[in-house]
C-alpha positions in Angstrom: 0.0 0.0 0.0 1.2 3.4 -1.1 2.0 6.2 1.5 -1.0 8.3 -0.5 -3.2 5.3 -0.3 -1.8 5.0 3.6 -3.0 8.3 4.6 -6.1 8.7 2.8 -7.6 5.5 4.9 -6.2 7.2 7.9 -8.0 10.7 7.1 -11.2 9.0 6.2 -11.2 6.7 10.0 -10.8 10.2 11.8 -13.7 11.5 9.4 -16.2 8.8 10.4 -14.9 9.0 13.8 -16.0 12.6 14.4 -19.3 12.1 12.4 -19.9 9.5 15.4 -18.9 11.8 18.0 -21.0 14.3 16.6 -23.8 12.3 16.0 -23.7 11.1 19.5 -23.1 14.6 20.8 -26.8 15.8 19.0 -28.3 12.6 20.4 -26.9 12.9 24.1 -26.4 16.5 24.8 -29.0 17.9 22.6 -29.5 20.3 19.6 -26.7 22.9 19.4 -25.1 25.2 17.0 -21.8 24.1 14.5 -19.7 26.5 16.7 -20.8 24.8 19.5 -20.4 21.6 18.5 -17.0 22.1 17.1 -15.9 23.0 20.5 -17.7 19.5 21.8 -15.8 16.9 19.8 -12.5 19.0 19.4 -12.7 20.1 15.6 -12.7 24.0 14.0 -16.1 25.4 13.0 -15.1 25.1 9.4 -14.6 21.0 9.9 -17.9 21.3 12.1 -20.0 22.3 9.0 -18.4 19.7 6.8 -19.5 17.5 9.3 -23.1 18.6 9.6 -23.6 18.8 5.7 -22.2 15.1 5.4 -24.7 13.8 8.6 -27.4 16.2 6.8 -27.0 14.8 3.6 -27.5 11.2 5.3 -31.1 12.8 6.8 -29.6 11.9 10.3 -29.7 15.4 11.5 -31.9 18.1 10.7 -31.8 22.5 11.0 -33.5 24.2 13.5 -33.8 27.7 14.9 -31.3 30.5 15.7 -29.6 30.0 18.9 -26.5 32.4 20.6 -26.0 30.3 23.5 -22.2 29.7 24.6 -21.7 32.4 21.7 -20.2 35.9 20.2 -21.5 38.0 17.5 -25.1 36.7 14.7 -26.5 33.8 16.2 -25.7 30.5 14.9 -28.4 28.0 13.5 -28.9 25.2 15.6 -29.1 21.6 14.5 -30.7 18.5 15.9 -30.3 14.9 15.7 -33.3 13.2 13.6 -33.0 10.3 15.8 -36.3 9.3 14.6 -35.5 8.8 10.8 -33.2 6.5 11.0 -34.2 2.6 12.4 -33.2 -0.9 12.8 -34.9 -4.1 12.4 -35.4 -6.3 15.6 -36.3 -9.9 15.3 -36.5 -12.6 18.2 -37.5 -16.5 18.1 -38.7 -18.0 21.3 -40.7 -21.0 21.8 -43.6 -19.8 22.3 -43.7 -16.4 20.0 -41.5 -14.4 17.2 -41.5 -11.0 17.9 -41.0 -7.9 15.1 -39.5 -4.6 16.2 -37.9 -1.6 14.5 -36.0 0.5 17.1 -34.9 4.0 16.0 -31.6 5.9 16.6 -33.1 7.8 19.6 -33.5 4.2 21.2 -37.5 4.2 21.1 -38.9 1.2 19.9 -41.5 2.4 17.4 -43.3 -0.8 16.2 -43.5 -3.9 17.5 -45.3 -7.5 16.7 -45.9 -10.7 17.9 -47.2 -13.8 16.4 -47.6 -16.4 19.7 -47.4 -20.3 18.7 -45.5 -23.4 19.7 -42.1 -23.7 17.9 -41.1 -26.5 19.3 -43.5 -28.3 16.9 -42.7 -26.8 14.1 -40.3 -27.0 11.7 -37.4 -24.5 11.3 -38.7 -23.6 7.8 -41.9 -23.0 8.6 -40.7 -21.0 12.0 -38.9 -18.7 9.9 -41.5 -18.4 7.3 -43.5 -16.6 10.1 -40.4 -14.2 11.3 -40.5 -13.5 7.4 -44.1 -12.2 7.4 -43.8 -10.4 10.9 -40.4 -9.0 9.4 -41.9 -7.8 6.2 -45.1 -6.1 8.4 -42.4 -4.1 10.8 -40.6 -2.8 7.7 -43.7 -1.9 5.7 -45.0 -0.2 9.0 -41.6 1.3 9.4 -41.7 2.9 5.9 -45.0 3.9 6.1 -43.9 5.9 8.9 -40.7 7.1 7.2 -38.1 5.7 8.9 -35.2 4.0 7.0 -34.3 0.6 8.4 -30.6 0.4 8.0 -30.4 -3.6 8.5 -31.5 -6.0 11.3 -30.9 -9.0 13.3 -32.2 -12.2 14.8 -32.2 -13.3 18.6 -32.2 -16.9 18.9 -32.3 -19.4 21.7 -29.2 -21.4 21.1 -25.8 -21.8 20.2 -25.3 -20.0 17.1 -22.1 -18.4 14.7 -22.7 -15.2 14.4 -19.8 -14.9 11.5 -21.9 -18.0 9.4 -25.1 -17.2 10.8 -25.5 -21.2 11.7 -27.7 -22.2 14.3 -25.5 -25.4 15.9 -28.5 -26.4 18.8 -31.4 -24.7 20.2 -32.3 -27.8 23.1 -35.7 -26.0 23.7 -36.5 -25.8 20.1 -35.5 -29.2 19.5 -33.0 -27.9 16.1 -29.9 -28.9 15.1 -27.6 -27.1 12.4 -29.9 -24.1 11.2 -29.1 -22.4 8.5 -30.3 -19.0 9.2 -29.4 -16.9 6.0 -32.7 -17.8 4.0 -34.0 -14.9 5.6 -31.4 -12.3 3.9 -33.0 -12.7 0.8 -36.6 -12.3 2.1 -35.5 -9.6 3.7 -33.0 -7.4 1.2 -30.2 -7.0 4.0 -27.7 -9.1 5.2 -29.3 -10.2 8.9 -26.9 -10.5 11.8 -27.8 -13.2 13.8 -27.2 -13.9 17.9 -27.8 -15.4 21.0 -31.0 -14.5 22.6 -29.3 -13.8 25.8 -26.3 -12.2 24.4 -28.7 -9.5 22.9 -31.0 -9.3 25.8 -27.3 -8.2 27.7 -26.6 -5.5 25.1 -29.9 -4.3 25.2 -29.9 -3.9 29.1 -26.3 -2.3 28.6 -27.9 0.5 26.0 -31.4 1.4 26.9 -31.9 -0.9 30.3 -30.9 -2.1 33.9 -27.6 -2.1 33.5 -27.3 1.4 32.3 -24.6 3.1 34.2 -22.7 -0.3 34.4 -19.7 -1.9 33.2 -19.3 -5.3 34.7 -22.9 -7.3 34.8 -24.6 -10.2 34.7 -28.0 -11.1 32.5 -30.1 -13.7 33.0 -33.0 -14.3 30.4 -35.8 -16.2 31.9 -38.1 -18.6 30.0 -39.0 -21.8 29.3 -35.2 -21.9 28.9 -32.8 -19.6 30.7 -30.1 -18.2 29.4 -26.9 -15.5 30.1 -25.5 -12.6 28.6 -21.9 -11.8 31.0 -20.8 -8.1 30.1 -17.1 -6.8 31.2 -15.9 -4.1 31.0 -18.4 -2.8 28.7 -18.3 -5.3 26.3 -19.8 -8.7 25.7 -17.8 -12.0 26.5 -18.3 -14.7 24.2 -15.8 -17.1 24.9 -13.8 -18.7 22.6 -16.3 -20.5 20.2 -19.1 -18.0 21.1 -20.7 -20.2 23.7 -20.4 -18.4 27.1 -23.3 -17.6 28.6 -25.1 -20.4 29.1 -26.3 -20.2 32.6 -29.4 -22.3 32.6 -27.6 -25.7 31.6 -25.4 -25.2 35.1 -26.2 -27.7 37.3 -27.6 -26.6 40.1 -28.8 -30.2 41.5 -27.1 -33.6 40.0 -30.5 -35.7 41.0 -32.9 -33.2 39.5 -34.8 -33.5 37.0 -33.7 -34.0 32.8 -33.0 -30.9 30.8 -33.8 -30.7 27.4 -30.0 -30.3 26.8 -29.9 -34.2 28.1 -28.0 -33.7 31.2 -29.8 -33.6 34.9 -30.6 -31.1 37.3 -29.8 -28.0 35.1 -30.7 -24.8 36.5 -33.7 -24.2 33.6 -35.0 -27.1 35.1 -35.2 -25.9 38.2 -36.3 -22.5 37.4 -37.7 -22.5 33.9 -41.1 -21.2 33.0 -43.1 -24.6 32.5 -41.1 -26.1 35.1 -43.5 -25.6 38.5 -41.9 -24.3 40.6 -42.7 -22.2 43.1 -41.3 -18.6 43.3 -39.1 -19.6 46.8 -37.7 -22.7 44.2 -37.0 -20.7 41.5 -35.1 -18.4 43.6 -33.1 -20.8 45.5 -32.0 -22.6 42.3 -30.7 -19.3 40.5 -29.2 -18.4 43.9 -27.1 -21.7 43.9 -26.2 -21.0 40.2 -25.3 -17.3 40.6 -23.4 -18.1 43.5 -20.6 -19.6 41.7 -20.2 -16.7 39.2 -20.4 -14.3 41.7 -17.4 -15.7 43.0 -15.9 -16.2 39.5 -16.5 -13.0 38.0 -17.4 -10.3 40.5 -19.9 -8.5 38.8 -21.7 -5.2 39.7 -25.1 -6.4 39.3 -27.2 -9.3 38.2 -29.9 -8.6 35.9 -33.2 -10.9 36.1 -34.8 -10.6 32.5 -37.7 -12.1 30.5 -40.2 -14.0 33.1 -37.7 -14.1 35.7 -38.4 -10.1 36.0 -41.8 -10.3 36.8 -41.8 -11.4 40.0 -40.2 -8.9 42.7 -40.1 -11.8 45.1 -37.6 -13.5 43.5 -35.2 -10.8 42.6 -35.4 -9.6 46.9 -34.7 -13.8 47.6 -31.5 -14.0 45.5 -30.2 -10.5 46.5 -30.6 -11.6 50.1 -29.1 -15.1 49.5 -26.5 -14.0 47.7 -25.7 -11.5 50.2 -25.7 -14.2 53.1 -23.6 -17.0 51.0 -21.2 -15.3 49.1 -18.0 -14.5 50.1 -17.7 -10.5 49.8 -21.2 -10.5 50.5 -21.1 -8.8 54.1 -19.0 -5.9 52.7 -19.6 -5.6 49.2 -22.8 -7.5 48.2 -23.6 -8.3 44.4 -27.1 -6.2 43.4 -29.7 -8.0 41.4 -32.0 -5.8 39.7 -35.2 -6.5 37.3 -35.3 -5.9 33.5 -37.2 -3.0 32.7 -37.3 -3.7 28.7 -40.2 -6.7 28.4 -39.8 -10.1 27.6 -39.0 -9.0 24.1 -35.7 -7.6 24.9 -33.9 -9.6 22.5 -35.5 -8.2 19.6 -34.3 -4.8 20.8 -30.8 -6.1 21.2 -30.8 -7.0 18.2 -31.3 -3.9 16.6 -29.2 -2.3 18.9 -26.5 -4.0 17.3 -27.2 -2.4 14.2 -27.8 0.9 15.4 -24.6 0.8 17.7 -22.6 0.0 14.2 -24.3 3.0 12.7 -23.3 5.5 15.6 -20.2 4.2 15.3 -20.2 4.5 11.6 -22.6 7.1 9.9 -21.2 7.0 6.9 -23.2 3.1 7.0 -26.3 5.3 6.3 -26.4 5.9 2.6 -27.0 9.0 1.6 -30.9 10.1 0.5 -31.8 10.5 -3.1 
């Protein structure tokens, strides 16, 4: 590569770099004029309006009225994000439902659907026919209301690629090697495609529970359970993509069969389906959490999907916790509720995509 050729790919990274920081400066801090704003991310006015023209040109931000504020001399025209404009697709399999979103660059979640039915006794192609059709309804909805989806991506309950997009086992779904891609097609975008849990983490980490954290815990309650482990701000995946996987920890060697094969897993303990009571539930996450309380020493666990519905349960592992782990006495592990539904996957999921577009605007192509 050629010193020319060298520095132009080094001048066009800091260029999408402060498109991000500026983007994320509108969306965070609020509307603001370019001299403003060039004093926020660190650039000169002229560089500012280069930057506003570029994210203007893209229909991410919009102009607004005259402000002075934090200035000298003719007011300056304001400019605000158009967080609104801009969306991503959300899609989530579970067994009992697949659920449609489109999340928007501001973070609200501005359709959603759900089409409730048994997977588990239905084949994978005709599962993913229906996340097809509820897809195809979000996106006509979505354009309908004129918001550009910039991509999407699927939550699934298993152990998946994300790089080949192969499903290797969902236990709860009874599926073995899934090919997930038949959807991209269908759908006119490349879909990303993740763990259920995984998303349900990043989603918490964005828009939820964990806000404010760095170092937390998700657990994804359902008729399977599952575990998204964030830290440091970023997602652990381990080294084939399978950490996580909380509810196939055995929690009690005699208990009964998981639908992974094995005995006494904590989902069947604690899984919704599985009967027990609230006090049962609670003791069998608490014997679970224990160990990666000790192992990882997170912040906070974060009770998500059914699991976050009952307040009972959350108070019985935050005490047992307290009483039975180690630091407990002095520096006890919090465990808070999910406040995004039980369809936080989906929202994870598009979070993904959106994150990738705040991190890279120039992802958003620019309008005709």
């Amino acid at each position: 590569m050629t010193a020319v050729a060298r520095r132009s790919m080094n001048l066009g990274a800091v260029r999408r770099h402060h498109l991000s920081m500026l983007l994320e400066s509108l969306l965070q801090e609020g509307p603001a004029s370019r001299a403003v704003l060039a004093r926020r991310i660190g650039v000169t006015k002229a560089t500012a309006s280069a930057l506003v023209a570029d994210l203007a040109a893209r229909c991410l931000i919009i102009e607004g009225g005259a402000s002075s504020a934090g200035t000298s001399g003719r007011p300056g025209v304001e400019v605000a994000a158009a967080g609104w404009s801009v969306g991503a697709l959300g899609l989530q399999i579970e067994v009992d439902r697949v659920v449609a979103c489109v999340v928007d660059l501001a973070g609200a979640v501005r359709i959603e659907h759900r089409v409730d039915g048994d997977n588990r006794r239905t084949v994978p192609a005709r599962v993913l026919g229906r996340v097809e059709a509820v897809a195809k309804q979000a996106l006509a909805e979505a354009g309908a209301a004129g918001i550009r989806c910039v991509g999407g991506a699927l939550a699934v309950p298993g152990l998946v690629d994300p790089s080949t997009r192969a499903l290797f086992v969902a236990p709860n779904l009874h599926w073995l090697d899934v090919d997930l891609t038949r959807l991209d097609q269908a759908l006119g975008f490349e879909l990303g495609v993740d763990n259920e849990a995984n998303l349900g983490a990043l989603a918490e980490l964005r828009a939820g529970a964990a806000v404010g954290l760095r170092t937390f815990v998700y657990v994804s309650g359902g008729v399977g359970i599952g575990g998204g482990l964030v830290i440091d701000g970023a997602l652990v995946r381990g080294v084939h993509g399978f950490a996580g996987e909380i509810g196939h920890v055995v929690v009690d060697p005699n208990g009964p069969q998981c639908a992974c094969g094995s005995r006494g897993c904590l989902e069947a303990h604690a899984g919704t389906g599985s009967g027990a009571t609230p006090e049962q539930v609670a003791r069998a996450l608490t014997v679970a959490l224990r160990s990666v309380v000790h192992l990882v020493d997170p912040q906070a666990i974060i009770l998500g999907g059914d699991l976050a519905a009952s307040a009972e349960v959350t108070e019985r592992v935050a005490e047992q916790l307290r009483q039975e782990t180690l630091g407990g006495r002095w520096r006890p592990c919090e465990v808070r509720r999910s406040i995004l539904g039980t369809d936080v996957a989906a929202i994870g999921a598009a979070a993904t995509v959106l994150n990738a577009t705040l991190a890279d605007p120039t992802l958003v192509p620019l309008s005709a």
